[in-house]
ROTORBA-357559 format. One record per residue: residue number from 0; residue in one letter; y, x, z of N, C-alpha, C in turn. Coordinates in steps of 0.02 Angstrom, whole numbers, plus 50000, padded with zeros to 5 digits. Each point is the difference from the previous one (the first is absolute). Layout:
// residues N
+-----+--------+-------+-------+-------+-------+-------+-------+-------+-------+-------+
: num : residu :  n_py :  n_px :  n_pz : ca_py : ca_px : ca_pz :  c_py :  c_px :  c_pz :
+-----+--------+-------+-------+-------+-------+-------+-------+-------+-------+-------+
: NUM :      a :     Y :     X :     Z :     Y :     X :     Z :     Y :     X :     Z :
...
+-----+--------+-------+-------+-------+-------+-------+-------+-------+-------+-------+
This chain:
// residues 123
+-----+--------+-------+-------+-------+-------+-------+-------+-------+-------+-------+
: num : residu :  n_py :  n_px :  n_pz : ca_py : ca_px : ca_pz :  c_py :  c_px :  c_pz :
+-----+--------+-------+-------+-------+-------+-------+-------+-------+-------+-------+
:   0 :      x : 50055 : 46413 : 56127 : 50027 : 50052 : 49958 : 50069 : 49980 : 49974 :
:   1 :      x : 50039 : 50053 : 50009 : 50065 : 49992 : 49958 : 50026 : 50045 : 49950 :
:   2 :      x : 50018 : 49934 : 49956 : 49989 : 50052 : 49921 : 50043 : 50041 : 49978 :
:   3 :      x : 50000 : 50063 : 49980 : 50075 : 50027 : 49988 : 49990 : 50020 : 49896 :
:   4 :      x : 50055 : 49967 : 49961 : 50018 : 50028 : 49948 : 50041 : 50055 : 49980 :
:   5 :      x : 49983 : 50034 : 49966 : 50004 : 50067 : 49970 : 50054 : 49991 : 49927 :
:   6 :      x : 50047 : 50044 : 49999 : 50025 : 49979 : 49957 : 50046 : 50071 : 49960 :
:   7 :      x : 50039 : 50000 : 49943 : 50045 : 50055 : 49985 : 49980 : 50048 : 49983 :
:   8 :      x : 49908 : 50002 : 49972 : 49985 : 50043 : 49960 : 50014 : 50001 : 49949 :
:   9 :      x : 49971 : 50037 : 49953 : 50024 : 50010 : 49919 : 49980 : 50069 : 49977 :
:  10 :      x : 50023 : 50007 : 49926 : 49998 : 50065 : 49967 : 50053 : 50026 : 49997 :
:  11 :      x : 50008 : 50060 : 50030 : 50082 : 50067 : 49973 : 49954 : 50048 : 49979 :
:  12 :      x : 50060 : 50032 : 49974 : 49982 : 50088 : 50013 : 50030 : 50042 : 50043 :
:  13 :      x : 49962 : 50070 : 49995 : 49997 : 50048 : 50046 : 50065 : 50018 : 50010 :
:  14 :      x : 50041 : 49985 : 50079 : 50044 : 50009 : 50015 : 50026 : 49950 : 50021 :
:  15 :      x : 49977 : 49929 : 49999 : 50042 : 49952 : 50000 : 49991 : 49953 : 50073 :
:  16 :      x : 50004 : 49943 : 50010 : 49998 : 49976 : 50070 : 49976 : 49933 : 49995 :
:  17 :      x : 49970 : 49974 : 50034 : 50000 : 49926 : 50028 : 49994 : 49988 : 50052 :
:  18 :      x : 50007 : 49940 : 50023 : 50011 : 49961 : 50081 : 49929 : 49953 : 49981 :
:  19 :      x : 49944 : 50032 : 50062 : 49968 : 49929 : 50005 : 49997 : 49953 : 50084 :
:  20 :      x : 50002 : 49939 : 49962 : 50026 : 49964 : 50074 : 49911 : 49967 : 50017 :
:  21 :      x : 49995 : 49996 : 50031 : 49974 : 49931 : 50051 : 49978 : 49972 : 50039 :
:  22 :      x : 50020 : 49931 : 49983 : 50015 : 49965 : 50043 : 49949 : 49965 : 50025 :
:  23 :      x : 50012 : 49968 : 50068 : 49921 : 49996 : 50053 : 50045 : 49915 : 50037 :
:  24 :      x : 49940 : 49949 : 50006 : 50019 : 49931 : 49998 : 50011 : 50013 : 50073 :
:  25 :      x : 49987 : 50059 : 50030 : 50017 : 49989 : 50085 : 49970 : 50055 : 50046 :
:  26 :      x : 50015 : 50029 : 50037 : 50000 : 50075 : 50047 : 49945 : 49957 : 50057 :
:  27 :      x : 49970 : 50045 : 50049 : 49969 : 49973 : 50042 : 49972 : 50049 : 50051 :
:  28 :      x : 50027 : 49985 : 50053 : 50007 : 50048 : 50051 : 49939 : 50064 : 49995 :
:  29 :      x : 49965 : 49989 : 49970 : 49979 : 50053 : 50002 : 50001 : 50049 : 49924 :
:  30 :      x : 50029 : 49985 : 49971 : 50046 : 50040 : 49938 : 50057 : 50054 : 50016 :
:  31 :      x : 49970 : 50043 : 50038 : 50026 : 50042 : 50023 : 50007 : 50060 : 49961 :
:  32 :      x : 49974 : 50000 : 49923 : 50011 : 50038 : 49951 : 49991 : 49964 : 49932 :
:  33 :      x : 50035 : 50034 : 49978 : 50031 : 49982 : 49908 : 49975 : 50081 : 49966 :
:  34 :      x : 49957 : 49985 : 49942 : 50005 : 50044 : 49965 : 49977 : 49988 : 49912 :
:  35 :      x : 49987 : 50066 : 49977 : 50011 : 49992 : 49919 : 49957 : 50044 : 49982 :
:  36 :      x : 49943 : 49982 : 49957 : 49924 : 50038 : 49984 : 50013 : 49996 : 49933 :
:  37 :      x : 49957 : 50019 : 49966 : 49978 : 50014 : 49908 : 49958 : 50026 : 50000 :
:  38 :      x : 49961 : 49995 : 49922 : 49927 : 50004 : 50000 : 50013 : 50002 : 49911 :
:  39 :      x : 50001 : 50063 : 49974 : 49994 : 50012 : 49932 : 49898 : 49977 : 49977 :
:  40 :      x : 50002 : 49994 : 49939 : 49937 : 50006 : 49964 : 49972 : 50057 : 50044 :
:  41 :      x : 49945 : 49983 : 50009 : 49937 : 50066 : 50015 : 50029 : 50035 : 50057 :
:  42 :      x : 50060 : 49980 : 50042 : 50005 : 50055 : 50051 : 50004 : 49946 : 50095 :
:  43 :      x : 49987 : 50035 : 50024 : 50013 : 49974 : 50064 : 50059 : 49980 : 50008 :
:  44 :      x : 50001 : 49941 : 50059 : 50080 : 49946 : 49991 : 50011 : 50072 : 50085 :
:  45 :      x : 50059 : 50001 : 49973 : 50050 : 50036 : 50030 : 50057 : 49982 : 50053 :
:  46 :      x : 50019 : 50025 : 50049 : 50039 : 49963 : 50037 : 50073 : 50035 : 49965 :
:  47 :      x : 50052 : 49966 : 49986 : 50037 : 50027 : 49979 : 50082 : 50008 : 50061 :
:  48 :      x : 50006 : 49960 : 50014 : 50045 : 49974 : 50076 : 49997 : 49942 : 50034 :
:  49 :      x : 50028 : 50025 : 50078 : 49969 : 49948 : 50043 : 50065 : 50003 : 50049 :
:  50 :      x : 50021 : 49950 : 50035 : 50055 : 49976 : 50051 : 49976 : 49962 : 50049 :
:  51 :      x : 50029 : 50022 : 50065 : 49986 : 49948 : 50045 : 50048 : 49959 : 50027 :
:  52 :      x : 49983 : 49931 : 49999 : 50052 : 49956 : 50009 : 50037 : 49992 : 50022 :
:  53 :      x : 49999 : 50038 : 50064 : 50027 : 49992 : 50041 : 50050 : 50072 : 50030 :
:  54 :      x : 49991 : 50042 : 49988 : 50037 : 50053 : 49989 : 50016 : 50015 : 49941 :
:  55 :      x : 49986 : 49992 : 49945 : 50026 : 50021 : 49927 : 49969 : 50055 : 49995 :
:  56 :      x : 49970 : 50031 : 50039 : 49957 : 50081 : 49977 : 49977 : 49988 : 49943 :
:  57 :      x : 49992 : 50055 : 49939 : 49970 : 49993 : 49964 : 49948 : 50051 : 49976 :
:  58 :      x : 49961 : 50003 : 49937 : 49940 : 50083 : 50017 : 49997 : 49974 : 49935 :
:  59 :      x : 49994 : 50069 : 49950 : 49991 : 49970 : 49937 : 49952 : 50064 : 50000 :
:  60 :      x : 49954 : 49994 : 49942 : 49949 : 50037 : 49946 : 50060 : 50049 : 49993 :
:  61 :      x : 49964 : 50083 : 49981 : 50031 : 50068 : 49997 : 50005 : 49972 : 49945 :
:  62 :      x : 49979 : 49972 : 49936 : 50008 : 49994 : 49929 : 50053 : 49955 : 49969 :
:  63 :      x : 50054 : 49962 : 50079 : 50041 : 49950 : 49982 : 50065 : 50045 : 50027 :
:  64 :      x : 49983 : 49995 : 50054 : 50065 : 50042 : 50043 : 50044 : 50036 : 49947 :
:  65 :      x : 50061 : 49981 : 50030 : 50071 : 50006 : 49961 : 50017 : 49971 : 49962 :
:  66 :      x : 49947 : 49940 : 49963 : 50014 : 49966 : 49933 : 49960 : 49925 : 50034 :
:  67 :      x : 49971 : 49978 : 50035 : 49986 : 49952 : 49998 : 50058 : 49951 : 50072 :
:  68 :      x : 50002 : 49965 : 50040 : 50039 : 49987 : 50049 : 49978 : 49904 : 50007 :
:  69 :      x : 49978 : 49999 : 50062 : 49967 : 49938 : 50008 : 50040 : 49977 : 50068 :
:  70 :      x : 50010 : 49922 : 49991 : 50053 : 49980 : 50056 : 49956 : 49927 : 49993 :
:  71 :      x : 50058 : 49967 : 50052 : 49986 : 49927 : 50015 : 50067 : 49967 : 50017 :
:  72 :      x : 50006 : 49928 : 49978 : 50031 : 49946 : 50010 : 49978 : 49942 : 50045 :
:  73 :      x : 49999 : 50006 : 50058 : 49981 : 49955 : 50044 : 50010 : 49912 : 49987 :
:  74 :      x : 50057 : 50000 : 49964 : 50052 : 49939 : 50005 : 49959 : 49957 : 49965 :
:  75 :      x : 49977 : 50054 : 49933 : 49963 : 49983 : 49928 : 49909 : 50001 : 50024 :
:  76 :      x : 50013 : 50034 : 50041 : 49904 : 50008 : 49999 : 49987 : 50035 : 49945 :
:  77 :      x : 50019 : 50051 : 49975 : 49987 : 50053 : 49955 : 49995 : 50074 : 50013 :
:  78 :      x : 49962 : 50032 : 49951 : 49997 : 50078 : 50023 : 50002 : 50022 : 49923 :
:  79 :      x : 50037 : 50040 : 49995 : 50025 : 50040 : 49907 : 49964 : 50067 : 50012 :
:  80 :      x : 50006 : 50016 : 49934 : 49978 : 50076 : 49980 : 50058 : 50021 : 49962 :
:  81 :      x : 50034 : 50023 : 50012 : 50038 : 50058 : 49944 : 49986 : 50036 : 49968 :
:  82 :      x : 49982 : 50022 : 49969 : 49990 : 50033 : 49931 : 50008 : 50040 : 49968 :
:  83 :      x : 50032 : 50060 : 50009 : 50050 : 50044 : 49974 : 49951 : 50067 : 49969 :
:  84 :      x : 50017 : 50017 : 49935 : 49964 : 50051 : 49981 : 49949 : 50022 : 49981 :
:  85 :      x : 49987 : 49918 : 49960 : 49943 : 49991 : 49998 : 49934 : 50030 : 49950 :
:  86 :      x : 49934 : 50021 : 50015 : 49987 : 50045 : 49963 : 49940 : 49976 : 49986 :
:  87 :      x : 49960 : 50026 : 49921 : 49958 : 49962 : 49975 : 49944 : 49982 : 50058 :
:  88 :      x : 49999 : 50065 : 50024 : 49913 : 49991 : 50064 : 50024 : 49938 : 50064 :
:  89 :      x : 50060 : 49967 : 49994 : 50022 : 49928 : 50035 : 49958 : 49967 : 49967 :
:  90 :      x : 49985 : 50004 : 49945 : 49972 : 49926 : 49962 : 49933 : 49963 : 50041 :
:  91 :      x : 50000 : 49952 : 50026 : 49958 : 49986 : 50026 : 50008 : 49890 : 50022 :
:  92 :      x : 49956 : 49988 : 50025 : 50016 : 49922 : 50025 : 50038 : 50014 : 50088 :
:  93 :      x : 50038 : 49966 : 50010 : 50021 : 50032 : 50065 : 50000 : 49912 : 50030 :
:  94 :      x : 49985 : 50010 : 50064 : 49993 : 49960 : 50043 : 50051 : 49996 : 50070 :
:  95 :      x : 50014 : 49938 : 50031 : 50012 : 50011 : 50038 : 49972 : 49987 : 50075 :
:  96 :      x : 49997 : 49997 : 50051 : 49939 : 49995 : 50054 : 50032 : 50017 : 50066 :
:  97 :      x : 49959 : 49943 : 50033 : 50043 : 50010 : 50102 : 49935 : 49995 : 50051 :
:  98 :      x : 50024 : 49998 : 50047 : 49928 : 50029 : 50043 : 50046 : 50002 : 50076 :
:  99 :      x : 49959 : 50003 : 50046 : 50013 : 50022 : 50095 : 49990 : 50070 : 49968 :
: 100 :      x : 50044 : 50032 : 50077 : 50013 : 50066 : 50012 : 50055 : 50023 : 50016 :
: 101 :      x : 49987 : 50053 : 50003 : 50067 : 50054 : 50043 : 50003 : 50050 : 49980 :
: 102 :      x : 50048 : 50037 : 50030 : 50023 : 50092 : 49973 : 49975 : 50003 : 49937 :
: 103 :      x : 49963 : 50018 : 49953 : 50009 : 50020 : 49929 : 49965 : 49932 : 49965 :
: 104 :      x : 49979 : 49972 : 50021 : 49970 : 49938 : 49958 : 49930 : 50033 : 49975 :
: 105 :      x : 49961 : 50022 : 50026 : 49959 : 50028 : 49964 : 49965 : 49940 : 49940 :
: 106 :      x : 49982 : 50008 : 49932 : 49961 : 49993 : 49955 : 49953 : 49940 : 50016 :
: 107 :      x : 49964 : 50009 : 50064 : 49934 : 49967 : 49999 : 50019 : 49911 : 50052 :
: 108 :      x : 50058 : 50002 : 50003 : 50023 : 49939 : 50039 : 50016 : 49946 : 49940 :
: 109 :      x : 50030 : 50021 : 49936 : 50039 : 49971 : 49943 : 49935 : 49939 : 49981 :
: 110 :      x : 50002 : 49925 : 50025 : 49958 : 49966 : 49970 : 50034 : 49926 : 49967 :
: 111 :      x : 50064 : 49995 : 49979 : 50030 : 49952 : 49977 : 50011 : 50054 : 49916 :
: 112 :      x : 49982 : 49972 : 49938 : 50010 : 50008 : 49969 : 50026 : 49961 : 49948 :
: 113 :      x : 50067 : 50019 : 49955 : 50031 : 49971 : 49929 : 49962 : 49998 : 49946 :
: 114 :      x : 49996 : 49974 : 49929 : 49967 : 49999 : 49957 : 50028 : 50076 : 49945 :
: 115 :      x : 50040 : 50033 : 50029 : 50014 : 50046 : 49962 : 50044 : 49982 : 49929 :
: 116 :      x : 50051 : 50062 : 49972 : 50043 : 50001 : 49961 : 49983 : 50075 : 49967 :
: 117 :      x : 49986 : 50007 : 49943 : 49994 : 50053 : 49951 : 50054 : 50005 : 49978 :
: 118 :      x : 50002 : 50075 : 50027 : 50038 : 50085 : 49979 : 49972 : 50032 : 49950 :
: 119 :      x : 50059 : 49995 : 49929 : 49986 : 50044 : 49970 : 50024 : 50049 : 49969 :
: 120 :      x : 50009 : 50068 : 50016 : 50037 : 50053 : 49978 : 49991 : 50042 : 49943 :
: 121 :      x : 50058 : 49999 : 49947 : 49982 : 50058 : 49923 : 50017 : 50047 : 50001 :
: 122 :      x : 49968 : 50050 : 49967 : 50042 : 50065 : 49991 : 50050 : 49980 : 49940 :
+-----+--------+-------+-------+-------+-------+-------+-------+-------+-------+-------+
């Protein structure tokens, strides 16, 4: 297993932004996807965006699109979340997570998981 830390959460308010990064001790050929989940109190963990490594495609949750934006740094061995616009129903622990796969990364491949970084958004 290789461990990836989660990082650049925090508390804003509604409207505001953060970057969460992290970072992963090492890629492995079959890490053919990078992505970014959350899991509020009491609700199902959510896929929120996902990239593939190797093309940069990315597929985000209808509930992020236009405000969220997920990339990667190869150099760094990192994958960010951008943040933008952020709104109370973001509040959640967000994770980050890699897995084999292709064309959309589906969900059920993601088995490398971060210890997670809590999001929290005010009105």
């Amino acid at each position: 297993q290789a461990p990836m830390v989660e990082s650049g959460g925090g508390s804003v308010q509604a409207g505001g932004s953060l970057r969460l990064s992290c970072a992963a001790s090492g890629y492995t050929y079959s890490w053919n996807c990078m992505g970014w989940f959350r899991r509020a109190p009491g609700k199902e963990r959510e896929g929120v965006a996902r990239i593939q490594v190797g093309s940069s495609n990315t597929y985000y949750a209808d509930s992020v699109k236009g405000r969220f934006t997920i990339s990667l740094d190869n150099a760094k061995n990192t994958v960010y979340l951008q943040m933008n616009s952020l709104k109370p129903d973001d509040t959640a622990m967000y994770y980050c997570s890699a897995g084999p796969g292709y064309g959309p990364c589906p969900e059920r491949i993601f088995s490398y998981w971060g210890q997670g970084t809590q999001v929290t958004v005010s009105s």
